[in-house]
C-alpha positions as CSV (number, residue, x, y, z in Angstrom):
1,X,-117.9,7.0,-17.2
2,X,-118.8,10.1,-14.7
3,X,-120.1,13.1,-16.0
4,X,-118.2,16.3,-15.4
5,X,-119.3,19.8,-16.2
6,X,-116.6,22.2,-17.0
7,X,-117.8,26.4,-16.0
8,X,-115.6,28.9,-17.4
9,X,-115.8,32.1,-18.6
10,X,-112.2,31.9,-21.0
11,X,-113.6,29.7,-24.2
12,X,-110.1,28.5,-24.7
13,X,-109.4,27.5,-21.3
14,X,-112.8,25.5,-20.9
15,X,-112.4,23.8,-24.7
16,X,-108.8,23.2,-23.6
17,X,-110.3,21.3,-19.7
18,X,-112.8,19.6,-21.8
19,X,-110.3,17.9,-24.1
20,X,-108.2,16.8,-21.7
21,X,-111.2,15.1,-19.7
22,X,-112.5,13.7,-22.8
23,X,-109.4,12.7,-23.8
24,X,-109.5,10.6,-20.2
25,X,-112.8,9.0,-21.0
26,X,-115.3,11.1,-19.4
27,X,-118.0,12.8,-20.1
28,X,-118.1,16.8,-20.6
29,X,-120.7,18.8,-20.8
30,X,-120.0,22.7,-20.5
31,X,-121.4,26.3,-19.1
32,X,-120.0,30.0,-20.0
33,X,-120.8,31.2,-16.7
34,X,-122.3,30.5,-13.2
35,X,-126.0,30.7,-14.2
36,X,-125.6,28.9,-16.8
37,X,-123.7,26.2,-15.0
38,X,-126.8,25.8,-12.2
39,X,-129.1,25.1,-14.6
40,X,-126.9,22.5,-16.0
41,X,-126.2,21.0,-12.9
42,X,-130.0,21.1,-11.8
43,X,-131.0,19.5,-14.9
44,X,-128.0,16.9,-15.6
45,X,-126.9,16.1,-12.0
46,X,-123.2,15.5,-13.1
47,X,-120.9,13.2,-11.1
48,X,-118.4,16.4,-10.7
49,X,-118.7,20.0,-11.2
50,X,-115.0,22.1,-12.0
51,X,-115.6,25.7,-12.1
52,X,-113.4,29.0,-12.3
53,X,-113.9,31.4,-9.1
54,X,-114.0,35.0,-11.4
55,X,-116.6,35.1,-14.1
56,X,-119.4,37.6,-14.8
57,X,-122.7,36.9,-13.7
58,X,-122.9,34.4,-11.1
59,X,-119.0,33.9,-10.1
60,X,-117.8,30.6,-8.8
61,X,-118.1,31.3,-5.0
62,X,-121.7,32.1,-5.3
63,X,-122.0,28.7,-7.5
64,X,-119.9,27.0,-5.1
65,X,-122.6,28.2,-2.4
66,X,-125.2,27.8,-4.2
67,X,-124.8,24.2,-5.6
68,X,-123.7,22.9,-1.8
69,X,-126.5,24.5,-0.2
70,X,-128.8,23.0,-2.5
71,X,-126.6,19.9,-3.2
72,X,-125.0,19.0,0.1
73,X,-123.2,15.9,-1.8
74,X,-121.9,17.8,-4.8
75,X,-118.6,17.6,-6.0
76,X,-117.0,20.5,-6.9
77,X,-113.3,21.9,-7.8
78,X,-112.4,25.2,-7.9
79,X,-110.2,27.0,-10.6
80,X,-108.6,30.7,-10.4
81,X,-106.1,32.1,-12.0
82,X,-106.6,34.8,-9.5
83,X,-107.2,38.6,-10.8
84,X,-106.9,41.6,-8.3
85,X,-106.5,39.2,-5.3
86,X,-103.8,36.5,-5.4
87,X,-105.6,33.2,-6.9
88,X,-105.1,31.5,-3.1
89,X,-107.7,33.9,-1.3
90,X,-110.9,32.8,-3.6
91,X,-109.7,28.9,-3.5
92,X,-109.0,28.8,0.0
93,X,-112.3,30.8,-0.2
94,X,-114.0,28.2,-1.9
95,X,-112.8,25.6,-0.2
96,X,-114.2,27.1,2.9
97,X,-117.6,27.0,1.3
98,X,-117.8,23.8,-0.1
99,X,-115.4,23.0,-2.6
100,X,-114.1,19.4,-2.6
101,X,-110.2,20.5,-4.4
102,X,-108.7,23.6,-6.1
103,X,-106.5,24.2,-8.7
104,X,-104.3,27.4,-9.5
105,X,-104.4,28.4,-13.5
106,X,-102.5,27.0,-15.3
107,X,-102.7,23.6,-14.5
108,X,-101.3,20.8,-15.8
109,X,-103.2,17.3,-17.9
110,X,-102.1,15.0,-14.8
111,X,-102.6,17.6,-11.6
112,X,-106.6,18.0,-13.5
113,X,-107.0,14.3,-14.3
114,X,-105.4,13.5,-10.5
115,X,-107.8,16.0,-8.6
116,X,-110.5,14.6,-10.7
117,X,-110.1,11.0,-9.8
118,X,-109.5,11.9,-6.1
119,X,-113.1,14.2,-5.9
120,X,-114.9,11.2,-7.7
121,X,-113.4,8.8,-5.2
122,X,-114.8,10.6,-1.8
């Protein structure tokens, strides 16, 4: 099965993504923030990369950046909840820069297992 790693700041949220991709066969491995998340992905090369847009240190868009710049074949989905600015601004955002999908916190099992499938497919 493909390798996903989950970046998110929010423990619960990123325990609660993890589950529900193990729970779907795949494999998880995990990051706390941006910098920690490019080391990951240098080191591990996983199939998929799902990452939240606001975190401290490196956010998303500068991991989203970073990683295609670097990686022009990654795979990557965007995750915001939003914050000051509606969530739609940094996954449009995102999207602009690289991003293969988005999805607006909170997010249901199926939309997260659906935009998975469809990024591993292209």
């Amino acid at each position: 099965m493909p390798t996903i790693l989950v970046i998110d700041d929010d423990s619960d949220y990123r325990t609660m993504i993890c589950d529900m991709l193990e729970l779907a066969g795949y494999n998880v491995i995990e990051a706390e923030d941006g910098d920690v998340g490019v080391r990951l992905y240098r080191k591990q090369k996983p199939d998929l990369t799902i990452t939240d847009l606001i975190m401290p240190n490196k956010e998303g868009i500068e991991l989203v950046m970073e990683l295609t710049r670097e990686f022009p074949d990654a795979k990557i989905i965007a995750i915001s909840g939003g914050g000051k600015i509606a969530p739609d601004v940094f996954l449009e955002a995102a999207k602009e820069l690289g991003a293969k999908s988005f999805l607006r916190k909170p997010f249901k099992r199926k939309e997260l297992i659906a935009a998975v499938e469809k990024c591993l497919s292209c």
